[in-house]
C-alpha positions as semicolon CSV with decimal commas, in nm:
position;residue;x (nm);y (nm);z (nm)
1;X;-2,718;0,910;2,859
2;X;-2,346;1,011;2,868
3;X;-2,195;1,173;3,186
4;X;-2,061;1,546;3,172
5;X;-1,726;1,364;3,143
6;X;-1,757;1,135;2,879
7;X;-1,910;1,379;2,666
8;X;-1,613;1,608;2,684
9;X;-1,407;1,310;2,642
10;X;-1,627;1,179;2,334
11;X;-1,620;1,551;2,235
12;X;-1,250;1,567;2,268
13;X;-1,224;1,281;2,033
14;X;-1,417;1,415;1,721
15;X;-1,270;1,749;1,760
16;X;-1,092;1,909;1,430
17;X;-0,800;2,025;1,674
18;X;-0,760;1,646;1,750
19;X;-0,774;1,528;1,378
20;X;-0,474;1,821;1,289
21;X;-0,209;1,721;1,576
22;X;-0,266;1,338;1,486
23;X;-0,174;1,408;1,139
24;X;0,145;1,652;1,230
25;X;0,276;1,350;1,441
26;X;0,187;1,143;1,202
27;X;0,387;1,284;0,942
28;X;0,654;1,375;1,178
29;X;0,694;1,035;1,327
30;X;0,715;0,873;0,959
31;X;0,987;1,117;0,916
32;X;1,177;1,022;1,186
33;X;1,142;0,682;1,113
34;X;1,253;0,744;0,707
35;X;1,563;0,865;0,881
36;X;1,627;0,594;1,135
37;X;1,507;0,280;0,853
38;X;1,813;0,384;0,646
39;X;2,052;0,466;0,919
40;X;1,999;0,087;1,070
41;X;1,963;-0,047;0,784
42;X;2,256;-0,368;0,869
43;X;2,140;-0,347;1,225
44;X;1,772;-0,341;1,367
45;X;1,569;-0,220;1,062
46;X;1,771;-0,557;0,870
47;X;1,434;-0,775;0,886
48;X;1,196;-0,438;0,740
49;X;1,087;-0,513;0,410
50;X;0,782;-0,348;0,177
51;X;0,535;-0,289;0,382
52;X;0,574;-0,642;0,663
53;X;0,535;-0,479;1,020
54;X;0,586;-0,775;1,200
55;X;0,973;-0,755;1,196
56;X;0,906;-0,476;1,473
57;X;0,723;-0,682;1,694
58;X;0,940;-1,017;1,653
59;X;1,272;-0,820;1,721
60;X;1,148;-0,511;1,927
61;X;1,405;-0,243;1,930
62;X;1,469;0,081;2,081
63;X;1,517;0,242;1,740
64;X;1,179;0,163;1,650
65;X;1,009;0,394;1,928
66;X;0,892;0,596;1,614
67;X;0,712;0,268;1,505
68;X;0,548;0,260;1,826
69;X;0,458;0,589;1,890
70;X;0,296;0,575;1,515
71;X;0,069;0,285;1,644
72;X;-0,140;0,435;1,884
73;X;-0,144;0,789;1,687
74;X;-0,255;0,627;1,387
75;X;-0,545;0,465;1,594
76;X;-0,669;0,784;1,756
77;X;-0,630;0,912;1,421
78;X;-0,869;0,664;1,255
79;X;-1,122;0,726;1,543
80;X;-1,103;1,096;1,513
81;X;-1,168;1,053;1,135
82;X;-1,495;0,819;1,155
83;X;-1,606;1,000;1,461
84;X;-1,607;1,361;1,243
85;X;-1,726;1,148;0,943
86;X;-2,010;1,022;1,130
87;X;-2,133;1,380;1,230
88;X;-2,053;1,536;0,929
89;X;-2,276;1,312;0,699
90;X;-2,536;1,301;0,934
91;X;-2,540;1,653;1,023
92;X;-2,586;1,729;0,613
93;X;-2,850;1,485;0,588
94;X;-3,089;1,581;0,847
95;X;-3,042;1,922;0,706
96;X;-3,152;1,824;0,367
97;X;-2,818;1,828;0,176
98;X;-2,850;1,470;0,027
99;X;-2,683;1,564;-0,292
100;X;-2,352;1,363;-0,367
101;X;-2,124;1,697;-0,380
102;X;-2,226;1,771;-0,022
103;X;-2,077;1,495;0,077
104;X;-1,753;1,515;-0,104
105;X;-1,532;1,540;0,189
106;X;-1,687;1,264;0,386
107;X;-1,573;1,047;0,092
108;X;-1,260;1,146;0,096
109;X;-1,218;1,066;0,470
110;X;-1,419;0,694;0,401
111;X;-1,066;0,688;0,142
112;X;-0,844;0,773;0,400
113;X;-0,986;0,484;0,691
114;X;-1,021;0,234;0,393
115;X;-0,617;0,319;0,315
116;X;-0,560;0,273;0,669
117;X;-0,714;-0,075;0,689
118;X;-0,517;-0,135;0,388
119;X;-0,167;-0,066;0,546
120;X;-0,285;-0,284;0,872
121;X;-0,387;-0,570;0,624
122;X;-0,089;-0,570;0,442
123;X;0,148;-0,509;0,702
124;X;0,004;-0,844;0,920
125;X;-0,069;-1,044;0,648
126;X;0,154;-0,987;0,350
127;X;0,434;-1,249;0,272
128;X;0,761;-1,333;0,065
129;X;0,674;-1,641;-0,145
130;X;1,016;-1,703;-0,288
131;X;1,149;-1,649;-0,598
132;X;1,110;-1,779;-0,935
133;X;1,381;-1,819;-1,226
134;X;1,221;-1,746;-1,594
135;X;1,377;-1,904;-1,877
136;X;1,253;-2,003;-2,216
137;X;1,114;-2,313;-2,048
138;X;0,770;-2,321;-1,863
139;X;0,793;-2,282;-1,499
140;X;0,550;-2,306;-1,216
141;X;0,458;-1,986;-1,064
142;X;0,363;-2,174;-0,727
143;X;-0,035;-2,020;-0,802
144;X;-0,138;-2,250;-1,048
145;X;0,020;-2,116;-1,340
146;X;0,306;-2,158;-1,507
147;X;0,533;-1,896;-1,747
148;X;0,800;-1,852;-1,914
149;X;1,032;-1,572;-2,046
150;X;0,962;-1,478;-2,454
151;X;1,149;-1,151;-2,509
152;X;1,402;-0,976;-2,286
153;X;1,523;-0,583;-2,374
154;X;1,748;-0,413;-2,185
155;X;1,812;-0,015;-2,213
156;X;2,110;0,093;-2,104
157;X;2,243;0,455;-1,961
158;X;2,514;0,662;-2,155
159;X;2,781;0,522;-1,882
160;X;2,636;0,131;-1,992
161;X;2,477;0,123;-1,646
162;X;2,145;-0,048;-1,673
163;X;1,887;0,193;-1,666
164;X;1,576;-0,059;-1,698
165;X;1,483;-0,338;-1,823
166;X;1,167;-0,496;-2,008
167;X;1,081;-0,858;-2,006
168;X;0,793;-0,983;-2,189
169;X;0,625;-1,324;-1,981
170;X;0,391;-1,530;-2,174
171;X;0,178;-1,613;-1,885
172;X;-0,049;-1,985;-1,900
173;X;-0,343;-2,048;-1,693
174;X;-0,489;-2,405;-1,511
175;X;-0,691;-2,443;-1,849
176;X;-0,432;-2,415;-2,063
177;X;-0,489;-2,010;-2,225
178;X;-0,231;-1,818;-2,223
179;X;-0,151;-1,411;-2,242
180;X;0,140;-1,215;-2,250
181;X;0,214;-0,960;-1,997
182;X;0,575;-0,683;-2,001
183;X;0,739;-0,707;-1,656
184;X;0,977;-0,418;-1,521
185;X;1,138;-0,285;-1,260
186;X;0,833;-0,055;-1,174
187;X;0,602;-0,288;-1,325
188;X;0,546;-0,598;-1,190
189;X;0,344;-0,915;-1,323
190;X;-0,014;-0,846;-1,087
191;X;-0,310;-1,010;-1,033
192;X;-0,600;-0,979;-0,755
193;X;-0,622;-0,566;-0,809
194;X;-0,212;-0,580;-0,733
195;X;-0,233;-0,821;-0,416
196;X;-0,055;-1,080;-0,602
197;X;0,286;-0,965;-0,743
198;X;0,598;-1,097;-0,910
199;X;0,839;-0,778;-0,898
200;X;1,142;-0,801;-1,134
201;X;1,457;-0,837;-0,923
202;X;1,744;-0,930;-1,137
203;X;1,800;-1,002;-1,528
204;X;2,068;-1,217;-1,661
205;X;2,234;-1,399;-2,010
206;X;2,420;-1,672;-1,890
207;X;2,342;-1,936;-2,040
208;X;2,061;-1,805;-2,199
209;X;1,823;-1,482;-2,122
210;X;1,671;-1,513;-1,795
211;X;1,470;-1,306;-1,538
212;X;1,439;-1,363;-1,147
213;X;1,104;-1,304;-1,020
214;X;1,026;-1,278;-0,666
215;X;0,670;-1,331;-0,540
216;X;0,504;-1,118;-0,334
217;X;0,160;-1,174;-0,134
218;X;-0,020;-0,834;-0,054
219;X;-0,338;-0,832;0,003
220;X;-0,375;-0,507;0,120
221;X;-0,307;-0,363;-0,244
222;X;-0,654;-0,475;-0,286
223;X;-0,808;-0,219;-0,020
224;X;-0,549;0,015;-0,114
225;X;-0,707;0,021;-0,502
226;X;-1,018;0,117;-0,345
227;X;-0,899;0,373;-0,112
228;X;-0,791;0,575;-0,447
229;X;-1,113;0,540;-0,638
230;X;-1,309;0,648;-0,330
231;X;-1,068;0,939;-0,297
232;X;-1,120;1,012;-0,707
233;X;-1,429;1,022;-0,666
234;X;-1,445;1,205;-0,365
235;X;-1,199;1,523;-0,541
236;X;-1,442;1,477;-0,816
237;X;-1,758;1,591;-0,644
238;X;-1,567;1,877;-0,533
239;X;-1,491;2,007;-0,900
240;X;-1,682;2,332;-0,790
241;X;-1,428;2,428;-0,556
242;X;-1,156;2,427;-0,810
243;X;-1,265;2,604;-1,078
């Protein structure tokens, strides 16, 4: 049996109240820190890349108290979630709502954990695996497979800028088949449900077409697939309330 005082306290965490200021921090603190990223850019924010959190904790710096104050509200946040979750479901189910549209919003807050495990996973394990030059010539990918660069299109702006560019990478596995794949700037070469990436970084034509492809481990993209589908589903059980 729980004391008086760690029910309030247990009570305190699964409150709604609770659940509402985490998020307004939450969204205020990754303000702040959208702010602060840019401003110290050259200075302490210069080892922040994608979505690699360790660069806080190697180099901890004053500018990051945003960062840290996120930590510990994102964790109280998660608990407050599965804690409301947990009653939520439960409470429906002993009271004989066992349908799959009473149980919409639980879903959608299952999404929201899962996409929190997927920004922890990524941010502790994700790494930079170089990067890798794409000619006509085959060339190892560092995974196993090798590729090489068929057809390379640029589209330029009105000024001549270059507003994108589209490379088509005829891709070759370990048993020799082979598939081609069109790489750009907001679509990278993926495999692994997006936690293996090789993200277009620079184009060239000297002295022949070329593409620079940098390699990117993420295995929180994985989770972070799965977060959306739950959510999908989730806003799809609650059609009703829409129309």
């Amino acid at each position: 049996m729980l004391s008086e005082a760690q029910a309030v306290r247990v009570s305190w965490l699964r409150s709604q109240g609770l659940g509402i200021v985490c998020g307004q921090a939450t969204a205020l603190l990754l303000g702040v820190g959208s702010f602060v990223l840019v401003a110290t850019r050259d200075g302490a924010s210069a080892g922040v890349e994608m979505d690699d959190v360790r660069a806080f904790f190697t180099e901890p710096s004053a500018a990051h108290v945003w960062f840290y104050l996120l930590v510990p509200v994102l964790a109280l946040y998660g608990v407050n979630t599965l804690l409301c979750t947990w009653d939520d479901f439960f409470a429906k189910w002993r009271a004989g709502l066992r349908a799959p549209r009473h149980h919409a919003a639980a879903l959608l807050h299952v999404g929201f954990l899962v996409a929190l495990g997927a920004h922890l996973l990524g941010g502790l394990t994700g790494r930079e695996d170089g990067v890798v030059r794409l000619g006509s010539s085959w060339q190892s990918l560092g995974d196993g497979r090798d590729a090489r660069l068929v057809d390379l299109r640029l589209e330029p702006l009105p000024t001549g800028a270059l507003e994108q560019a589209w490379a088509t990478v005829e891709v070759r596995a370990p048993d020799g088949t082979s598939a081609r794949e069109v790489v750009s700037y907001n679509a990278p070469l993926s495999r692994g449900l997006g936690s293996d990436l090789f993200l277009l970084v620079r184009q060239g034509s000297a002295p022949e077409p070329f593409v620079l492809m940098r390699h990117r481990h993420a295995p929180g993209n994985a989770l972070a697939a799965a977060s959306a589908v739950l959510m999908a589903v989730g806003l799809a059980l609650m059609w009703r309330r829409f129309v």
